[in-house]
N, C-alpha and C positions, 0 to 999 in steps of 0.2 A: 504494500500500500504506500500509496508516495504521503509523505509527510509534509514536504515544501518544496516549493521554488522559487527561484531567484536566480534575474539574469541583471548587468550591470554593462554599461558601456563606458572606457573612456575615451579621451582625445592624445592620441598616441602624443602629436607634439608638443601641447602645455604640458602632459605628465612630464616627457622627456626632460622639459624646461625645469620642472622644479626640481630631480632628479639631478640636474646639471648643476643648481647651483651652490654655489660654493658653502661648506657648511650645514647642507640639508639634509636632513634625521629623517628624509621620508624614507631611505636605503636601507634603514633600519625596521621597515616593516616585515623585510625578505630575509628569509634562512641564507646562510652561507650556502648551504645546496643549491637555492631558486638563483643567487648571485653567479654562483657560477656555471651553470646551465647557462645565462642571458651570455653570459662573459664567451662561453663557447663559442658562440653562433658569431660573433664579431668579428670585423677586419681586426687582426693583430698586431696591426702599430698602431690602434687607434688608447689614447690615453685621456684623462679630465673629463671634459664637459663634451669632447668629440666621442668618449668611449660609451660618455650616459646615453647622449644620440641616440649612438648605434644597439645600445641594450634597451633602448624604451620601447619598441615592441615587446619584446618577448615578457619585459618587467611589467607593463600596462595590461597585458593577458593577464597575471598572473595577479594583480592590484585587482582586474577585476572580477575574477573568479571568488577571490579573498571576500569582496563584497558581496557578490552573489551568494558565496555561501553565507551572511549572517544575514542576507533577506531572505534565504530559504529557512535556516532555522528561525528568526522570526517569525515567519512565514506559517511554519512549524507549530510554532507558540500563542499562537491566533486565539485570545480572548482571556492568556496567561498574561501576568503583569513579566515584562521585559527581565530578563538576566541580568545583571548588570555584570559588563566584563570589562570594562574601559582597554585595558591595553591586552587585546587579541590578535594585534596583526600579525604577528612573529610566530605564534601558535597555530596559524593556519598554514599550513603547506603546499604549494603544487611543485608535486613532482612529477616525470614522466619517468615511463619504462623503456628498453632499448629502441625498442621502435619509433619512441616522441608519444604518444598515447599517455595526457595528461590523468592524473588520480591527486587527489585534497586527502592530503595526510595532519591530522586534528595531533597536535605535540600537547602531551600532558601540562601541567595540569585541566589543560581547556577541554580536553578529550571527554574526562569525566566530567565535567560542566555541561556540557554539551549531554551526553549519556544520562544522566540526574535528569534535564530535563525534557527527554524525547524517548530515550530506551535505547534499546539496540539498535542502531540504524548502517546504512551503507550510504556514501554519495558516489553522486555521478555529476563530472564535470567536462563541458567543450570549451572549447577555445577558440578564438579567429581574430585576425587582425588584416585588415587591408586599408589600404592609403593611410588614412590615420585614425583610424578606428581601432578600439579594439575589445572585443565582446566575450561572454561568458556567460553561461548559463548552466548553472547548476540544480542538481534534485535529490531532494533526499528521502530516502525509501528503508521505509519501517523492513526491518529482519525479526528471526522470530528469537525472540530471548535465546542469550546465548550465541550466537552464531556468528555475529558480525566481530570482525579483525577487530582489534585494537592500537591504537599509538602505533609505537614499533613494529607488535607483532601484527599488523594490519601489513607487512608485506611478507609474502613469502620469502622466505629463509634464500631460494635460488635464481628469484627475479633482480635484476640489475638495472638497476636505475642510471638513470644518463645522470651526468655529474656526481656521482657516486663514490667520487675517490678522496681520500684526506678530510672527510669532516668531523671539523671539530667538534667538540659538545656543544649542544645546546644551549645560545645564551639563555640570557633572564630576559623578562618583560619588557620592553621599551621604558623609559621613564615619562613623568607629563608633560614634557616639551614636545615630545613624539606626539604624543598624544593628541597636542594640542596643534601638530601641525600636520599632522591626518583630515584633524576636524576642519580645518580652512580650508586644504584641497576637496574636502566633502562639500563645505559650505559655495565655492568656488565652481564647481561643477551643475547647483543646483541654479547657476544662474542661466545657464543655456539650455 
C-alpha cells in the first residue's frame, strides 16, 4: 500500500549558484558518498565555483529527491501533527547501485524516526535533470512488519554502490546555520 508521495523540482542553475558560493553550508546537506558520486561525473580539472557548476546536476537531483522524500513522508503523516526533525538533510541519502539506479538510504538516527512514525516501509525514488531542471519523485510503500531493510542493512551485503570507496563515518547533524540556510533556499524557491 503506498503511504506517500512527493515529487520536488529545482532550478539546476540558482542551486548551482548557491553551491558555488564561497563559504556555503548548503554542501553540507550531502553524504561524503552523494559528494563524490557528483564529483565523479565531472571534467577533472575543473576546481571552486567551476567544479560546483559542473556537480549541480547531479547535486540538484539529489537536493531534490531529499525533499521529495519529506513530502512523501508528510504526505505519509496526513492528519498527524508534523515530526519535528529540523536538521535531516544529511540523514537522507541517495545513493545509486553499479548501474546509476538511484535508492534513498534513511542514516540512523532519522531511520527510526521515520519507522516510529509510519512502520515498516520501503521507498522508491526517480530522478531526471535536463537543461536546468531537475526532478524527483519519490513513494513510499507500506511492507509488512518486519521485512523492510534497514539503515545499513537496507543494502545487501554484495550490491556495490557507485562511489562506494573510502567513506568515512558518518558525520553528525548539520548545525542551525545549515539549517537556517536550507530554509532561505526553500523560502527562495517558493517565489517562482
Amino acid at each position: 500500500m503506498i503511504l506517500g508521495i512527493g515529487v520536488d523540482n529545482v532550478a539546476i542553475n540558482e542551486f548551482g549558484g548557491q553551491l558555488g558560493q564561497p563559504g556555503s553550508r548548503l554542501r553540507e546537506v550531502f553524504t561524503a558518498r552523494e559528494m563524490r558520486y557528483a564529483r565523479e561525473r565531472t571534467e577533472k580539472h575543473l576546481t571552486g565555483e567551476a567544479l560546483m557548476a559542473d556537480m549541480a546536476p547531479s547535486l540538484a537531483a539529489r537536493w531534490a529527491a531529499k525533499e521529495a522524500f519529506v513530502k512523501a513522508w508528510s504526505t505519509a503523516l496526513f492528519g498527524q501533527p508534523p515530526v519535528a526533525e529540523e536538521n535531516l538533510w544529511s540523514q537522507i541519502e541517495v545513493i545509486n547501485d553499479r548501474w546509476g539506479r538511484p535508492a534513498i538510504r534513511l542514516i540512523e538516527p532519522f531511520d527510526d524516526v521515520v519507522r516510529a512514525s509510519v512502520g515498516d516501509f520501503r521507498i522508491l525514488v526517480s530522478l531526471t535533470h535536463d537543461a536546468d531542471l531537475a526532478t524527483a519523485f519519490v513513494v513510499i510503500e507500506q511492507t509488512p512488519t518486519g521485512s523492510a531493510p534497514r539503515g545499513e542493512g537496507a543494502m545487501p551485503t554484495d550490491l556495490a554502490l557507485a562511489g562506494d570507496r573510502d567513506i568515512p563515518s558518518e558525520r553528525g547533524l548539520p548545525n542551525d546555520s545549515l539549517t537556517k540556510e536550507v530554509r532561505r533556499h526553500r523560502r527562495r524557491r517558493l517565489l517562482f
